[in-house]
C-alpha positions in Angstrom: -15.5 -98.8 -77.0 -17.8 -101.3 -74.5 -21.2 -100.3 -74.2 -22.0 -99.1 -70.5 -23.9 -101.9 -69.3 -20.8 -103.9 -69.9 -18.5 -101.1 -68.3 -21.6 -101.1 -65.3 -21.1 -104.9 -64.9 -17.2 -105.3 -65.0 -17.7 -102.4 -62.4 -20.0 -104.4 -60.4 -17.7 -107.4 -60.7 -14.5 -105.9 -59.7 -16.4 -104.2 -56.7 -17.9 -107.4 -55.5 -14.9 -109.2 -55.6 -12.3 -107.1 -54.2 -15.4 -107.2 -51.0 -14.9 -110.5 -51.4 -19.1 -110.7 -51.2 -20.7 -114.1 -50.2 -24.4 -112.9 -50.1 -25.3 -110.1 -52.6 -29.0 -108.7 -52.9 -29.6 -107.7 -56.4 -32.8 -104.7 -56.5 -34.0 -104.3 -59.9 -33.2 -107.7 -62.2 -34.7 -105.7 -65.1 -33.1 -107.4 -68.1 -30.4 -109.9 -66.1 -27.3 -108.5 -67.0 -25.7 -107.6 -63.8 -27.3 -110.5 -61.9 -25.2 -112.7 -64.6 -22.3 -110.4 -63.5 -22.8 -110.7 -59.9 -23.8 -114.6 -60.2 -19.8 -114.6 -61.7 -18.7 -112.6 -58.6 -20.0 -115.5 -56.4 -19.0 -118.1 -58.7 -15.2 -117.2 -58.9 -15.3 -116.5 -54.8 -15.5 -120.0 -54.2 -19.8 -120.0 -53.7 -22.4 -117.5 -52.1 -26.2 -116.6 -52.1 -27.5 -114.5 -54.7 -31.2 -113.1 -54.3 -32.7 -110.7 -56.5 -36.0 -109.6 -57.0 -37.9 -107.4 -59.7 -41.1 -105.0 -59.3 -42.0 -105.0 -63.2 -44.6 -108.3 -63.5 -43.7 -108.5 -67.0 -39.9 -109.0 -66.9 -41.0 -111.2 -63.3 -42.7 -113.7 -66.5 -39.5 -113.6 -68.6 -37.1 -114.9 -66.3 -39.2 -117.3 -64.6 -39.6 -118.8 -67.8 -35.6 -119.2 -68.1 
């Protein structure tokens, strides 16, 4: 059985996708794993504008740093 962050992102994906998104606003990177899903979203529609943004300085650090 797939852990539910993976079941959460697939989710995400299929959602995204079947909207067809173009821009998506991500609240709450936390740990990256469903902006990587949504960045896929964008990618397999043919381009688009992710922003996210994150209130914890901490994990703010950690992914400017990637």
């Amino acid at each position: 059985m797939a852990p539910k962050v993976v079941l959460a992102g697939t989710l995400l994906y299929m959602l995204a996708r079947a909207m067809k998104a173009q821009r998506i606003v991500e609240f709450g990177t936390s740990f990256g794993i469903s902006t990587i899903h949504l960045a896929a979203v964008l990618r397999d529609n043919g381009g688009g504008k992710l922003i996210t943004t994150e209130f914890e300085p901490s994990r703010l650090r950690t992914h400017s740093l990637r």
